[in-house]
mmCIF file of the C-alpha atoms, coordinates in Angstrom:
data_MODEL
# 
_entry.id   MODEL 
# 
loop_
_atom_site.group_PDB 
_atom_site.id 
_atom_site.type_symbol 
_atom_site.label_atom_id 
_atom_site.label_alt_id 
_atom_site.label_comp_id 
_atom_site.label_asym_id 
_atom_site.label_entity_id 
_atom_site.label_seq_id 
_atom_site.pdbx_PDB_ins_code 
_atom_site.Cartn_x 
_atom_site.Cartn_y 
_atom_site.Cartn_z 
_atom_site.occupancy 
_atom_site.B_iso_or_equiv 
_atom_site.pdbx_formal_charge 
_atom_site.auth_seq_id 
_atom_site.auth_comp_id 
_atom_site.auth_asym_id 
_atom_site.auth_atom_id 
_atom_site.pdbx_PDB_model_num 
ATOM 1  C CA . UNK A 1 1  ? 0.000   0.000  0.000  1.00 0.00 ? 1  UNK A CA 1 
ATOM 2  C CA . UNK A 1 2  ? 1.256   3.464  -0.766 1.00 0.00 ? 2  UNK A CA 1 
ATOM 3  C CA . UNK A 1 3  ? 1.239   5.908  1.909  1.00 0.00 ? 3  UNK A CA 1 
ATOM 4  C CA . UNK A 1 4  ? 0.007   9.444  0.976  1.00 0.00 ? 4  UNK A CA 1 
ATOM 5  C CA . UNK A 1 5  ? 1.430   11.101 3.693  1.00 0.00 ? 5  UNK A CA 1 
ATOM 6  C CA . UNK A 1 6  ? 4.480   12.796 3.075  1.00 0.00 ? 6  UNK A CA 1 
ATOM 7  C CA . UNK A 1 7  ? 6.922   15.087 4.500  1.00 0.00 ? 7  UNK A CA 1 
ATOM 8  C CA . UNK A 1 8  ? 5.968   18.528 5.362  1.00 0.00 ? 8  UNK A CA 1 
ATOM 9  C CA . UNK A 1 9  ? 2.356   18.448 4.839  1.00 0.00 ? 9  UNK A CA 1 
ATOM 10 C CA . UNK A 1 10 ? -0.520  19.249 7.248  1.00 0.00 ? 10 UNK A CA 1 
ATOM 11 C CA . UNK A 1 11 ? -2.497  16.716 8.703  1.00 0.00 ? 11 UNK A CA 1 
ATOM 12 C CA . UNK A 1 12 ? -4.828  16.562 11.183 1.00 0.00 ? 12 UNK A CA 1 
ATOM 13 C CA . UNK A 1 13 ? -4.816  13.791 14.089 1.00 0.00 ? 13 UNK A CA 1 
ATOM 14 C CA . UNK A 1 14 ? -8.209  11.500 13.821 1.00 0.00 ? 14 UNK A CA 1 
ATOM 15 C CA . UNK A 1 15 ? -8.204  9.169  16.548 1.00 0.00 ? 15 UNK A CA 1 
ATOM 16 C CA . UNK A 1 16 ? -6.326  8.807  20.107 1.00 0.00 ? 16 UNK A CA 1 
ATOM 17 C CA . UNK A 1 17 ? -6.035  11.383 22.914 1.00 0.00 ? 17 UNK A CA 1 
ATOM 18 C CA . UNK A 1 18 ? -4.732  14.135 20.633 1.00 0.00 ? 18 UNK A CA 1 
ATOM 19 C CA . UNK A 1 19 ? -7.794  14.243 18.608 1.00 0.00 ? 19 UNK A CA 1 
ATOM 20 C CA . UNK A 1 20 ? -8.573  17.128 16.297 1.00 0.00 ? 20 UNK A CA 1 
ATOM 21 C CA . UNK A 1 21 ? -5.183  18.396 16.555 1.00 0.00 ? 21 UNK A CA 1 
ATOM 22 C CA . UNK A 1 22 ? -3.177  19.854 13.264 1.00 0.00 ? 22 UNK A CA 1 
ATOM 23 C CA . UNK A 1 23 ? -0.057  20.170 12.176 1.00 0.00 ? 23 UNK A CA 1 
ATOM 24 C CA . UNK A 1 24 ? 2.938   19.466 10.015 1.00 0.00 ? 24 UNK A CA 1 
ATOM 25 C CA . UNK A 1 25 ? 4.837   16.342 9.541  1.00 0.00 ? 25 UNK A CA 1 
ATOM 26 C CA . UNK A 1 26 ? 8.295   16.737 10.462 1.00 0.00 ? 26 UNK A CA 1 
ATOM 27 C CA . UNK A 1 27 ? 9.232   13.438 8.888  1.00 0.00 ? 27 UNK A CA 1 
ATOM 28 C CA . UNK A 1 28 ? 8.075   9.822  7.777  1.00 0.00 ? 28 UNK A CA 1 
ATOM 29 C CA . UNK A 1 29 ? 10.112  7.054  10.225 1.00 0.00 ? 29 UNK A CA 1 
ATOM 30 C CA . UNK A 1 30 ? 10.242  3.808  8.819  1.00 0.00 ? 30 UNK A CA 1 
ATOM 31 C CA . UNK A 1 31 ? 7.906   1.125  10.847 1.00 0.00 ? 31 UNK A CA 1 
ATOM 32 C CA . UNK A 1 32 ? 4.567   3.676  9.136  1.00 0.00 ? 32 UNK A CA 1 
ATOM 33 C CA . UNK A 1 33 ? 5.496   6.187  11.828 1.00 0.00 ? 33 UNK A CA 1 
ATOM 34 C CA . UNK A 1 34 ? 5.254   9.661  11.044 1.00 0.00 ? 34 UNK A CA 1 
ATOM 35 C CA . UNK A 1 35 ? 6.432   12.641 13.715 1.00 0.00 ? 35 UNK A CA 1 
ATOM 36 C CA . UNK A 1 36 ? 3.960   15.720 14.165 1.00 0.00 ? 36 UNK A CA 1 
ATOM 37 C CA . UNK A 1 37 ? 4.593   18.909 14.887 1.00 0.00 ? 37 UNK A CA 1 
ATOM 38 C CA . UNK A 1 38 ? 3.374   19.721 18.374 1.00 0.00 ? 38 UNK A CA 1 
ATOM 39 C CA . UNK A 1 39 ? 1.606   16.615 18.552 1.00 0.00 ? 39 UNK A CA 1 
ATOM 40 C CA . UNK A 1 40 ? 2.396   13.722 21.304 1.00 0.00 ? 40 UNK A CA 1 
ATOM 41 C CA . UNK A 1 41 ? 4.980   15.430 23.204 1.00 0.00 ? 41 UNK A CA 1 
ATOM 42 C CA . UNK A 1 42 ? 7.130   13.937 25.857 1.00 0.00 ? 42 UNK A CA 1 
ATOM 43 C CA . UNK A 1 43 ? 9.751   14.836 28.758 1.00 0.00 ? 43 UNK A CA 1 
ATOM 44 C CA . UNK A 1 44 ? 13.016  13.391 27.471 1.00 0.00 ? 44 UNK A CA 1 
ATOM 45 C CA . UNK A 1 45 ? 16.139  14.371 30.004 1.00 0.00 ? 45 UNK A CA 1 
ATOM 46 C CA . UNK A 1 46 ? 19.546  15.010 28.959 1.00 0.00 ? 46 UNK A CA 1 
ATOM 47 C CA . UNK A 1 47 ? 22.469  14.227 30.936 1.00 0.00 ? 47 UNK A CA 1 
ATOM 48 C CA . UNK A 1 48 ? 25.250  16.857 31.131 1.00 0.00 ? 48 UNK A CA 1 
ATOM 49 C CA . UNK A 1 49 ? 27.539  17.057 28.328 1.00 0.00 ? 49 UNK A CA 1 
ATOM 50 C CA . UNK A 1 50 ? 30.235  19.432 26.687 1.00 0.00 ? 50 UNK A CA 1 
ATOM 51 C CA . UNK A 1 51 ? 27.385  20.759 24.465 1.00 0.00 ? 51 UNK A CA 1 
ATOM 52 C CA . UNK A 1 52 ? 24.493  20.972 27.194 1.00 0.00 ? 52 UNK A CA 1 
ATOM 53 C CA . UNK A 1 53 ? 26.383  21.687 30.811 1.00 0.00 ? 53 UNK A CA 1 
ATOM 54 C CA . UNK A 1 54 ? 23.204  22.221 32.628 1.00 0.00 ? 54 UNK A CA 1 
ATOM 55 C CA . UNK A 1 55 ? 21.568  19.041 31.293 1.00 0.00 ? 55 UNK A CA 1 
ATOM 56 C CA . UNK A 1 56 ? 17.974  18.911 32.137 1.00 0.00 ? 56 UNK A CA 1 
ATOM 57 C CA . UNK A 1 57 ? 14.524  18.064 30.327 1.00 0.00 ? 57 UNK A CA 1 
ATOM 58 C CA . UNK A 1 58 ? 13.293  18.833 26.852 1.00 0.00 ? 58 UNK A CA 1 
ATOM 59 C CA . UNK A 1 59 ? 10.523  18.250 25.594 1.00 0.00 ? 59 UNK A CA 1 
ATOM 60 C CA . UNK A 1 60 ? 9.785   17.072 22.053 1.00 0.00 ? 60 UNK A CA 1 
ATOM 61 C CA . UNK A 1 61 ? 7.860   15.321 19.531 1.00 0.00 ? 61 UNK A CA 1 
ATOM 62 C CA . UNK A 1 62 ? 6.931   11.348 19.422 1.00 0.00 ? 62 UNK A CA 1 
ATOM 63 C CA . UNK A 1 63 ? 6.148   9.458  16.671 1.00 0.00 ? 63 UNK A CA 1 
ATOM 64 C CA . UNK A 1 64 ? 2.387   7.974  15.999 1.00 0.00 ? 64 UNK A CA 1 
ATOM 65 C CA . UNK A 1 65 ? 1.689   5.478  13.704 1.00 0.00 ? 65 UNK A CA 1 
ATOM 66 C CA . UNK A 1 66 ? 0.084   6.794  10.050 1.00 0.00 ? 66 UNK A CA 1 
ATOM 67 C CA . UNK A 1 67 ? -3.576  5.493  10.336 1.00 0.00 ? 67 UNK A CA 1 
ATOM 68 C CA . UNK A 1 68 ? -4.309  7.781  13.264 1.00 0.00 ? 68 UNK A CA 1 
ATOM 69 C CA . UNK A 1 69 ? -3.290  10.944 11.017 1.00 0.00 ? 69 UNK A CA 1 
ATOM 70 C CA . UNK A 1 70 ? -5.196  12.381 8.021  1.00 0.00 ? 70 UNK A CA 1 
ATOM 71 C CA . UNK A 1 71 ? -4.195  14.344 5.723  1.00 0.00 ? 71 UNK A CA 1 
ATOM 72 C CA . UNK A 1 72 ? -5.878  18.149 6.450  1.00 0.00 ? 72 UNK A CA 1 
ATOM 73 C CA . UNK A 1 73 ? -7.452  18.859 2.733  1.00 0.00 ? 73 UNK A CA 1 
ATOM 74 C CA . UNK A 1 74 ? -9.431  15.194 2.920  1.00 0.00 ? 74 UNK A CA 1 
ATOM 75 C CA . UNK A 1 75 ? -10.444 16.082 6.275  1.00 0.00 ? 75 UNK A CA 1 
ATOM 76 C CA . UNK A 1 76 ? -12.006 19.271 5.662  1.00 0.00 ? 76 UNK A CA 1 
ATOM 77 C CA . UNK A 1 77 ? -13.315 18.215 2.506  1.00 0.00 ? 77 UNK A CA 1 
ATOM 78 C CA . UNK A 1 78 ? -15.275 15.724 4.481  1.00 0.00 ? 78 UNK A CA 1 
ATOM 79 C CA . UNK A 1 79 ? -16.693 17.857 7.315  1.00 0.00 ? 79 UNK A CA 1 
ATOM 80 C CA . UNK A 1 80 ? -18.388 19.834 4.894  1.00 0.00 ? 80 UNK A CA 1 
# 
């Protein structure tokens, strides 16, 4: 199956507790998971390093799997 969902296009999340949500796909991870912008965030923490002294937690994107998104045109063309 071909997956219509491709890199930097708007899609809007259809199913799960982010629901309704929109945004742009950052990228498509192999395994059908695609990463969100501002969609399933999580705490990650970094240790200290050279680059990052203070260490500390960031938070950032998670990937979801493909059938929960939709691409944003399809679903406002069917709302309507």
């Amino acid at each position: 199956m071909s997956k219509a969902i491709k890199r930097e296009e708007e899609v809007v999340v259809i199913t799960g507790s982010h629901k309704g949500k929109r945004g742009k796909v950052l990228s498509v991870q192999s395994g059908e998971r695609v990463l969100v912008e501002g969609v399933n965030m999580i705490t990650k923490f970094e240790r200290k390093s050279q680059d990052n002294p203070d260490g500390g937690s960031v938070e950032r994107e998670a990937p979801i799997h493909y059938s929960n998104v939709m691409l944003a045109s399809k679903y406002d063309a069917k709302q309507k």
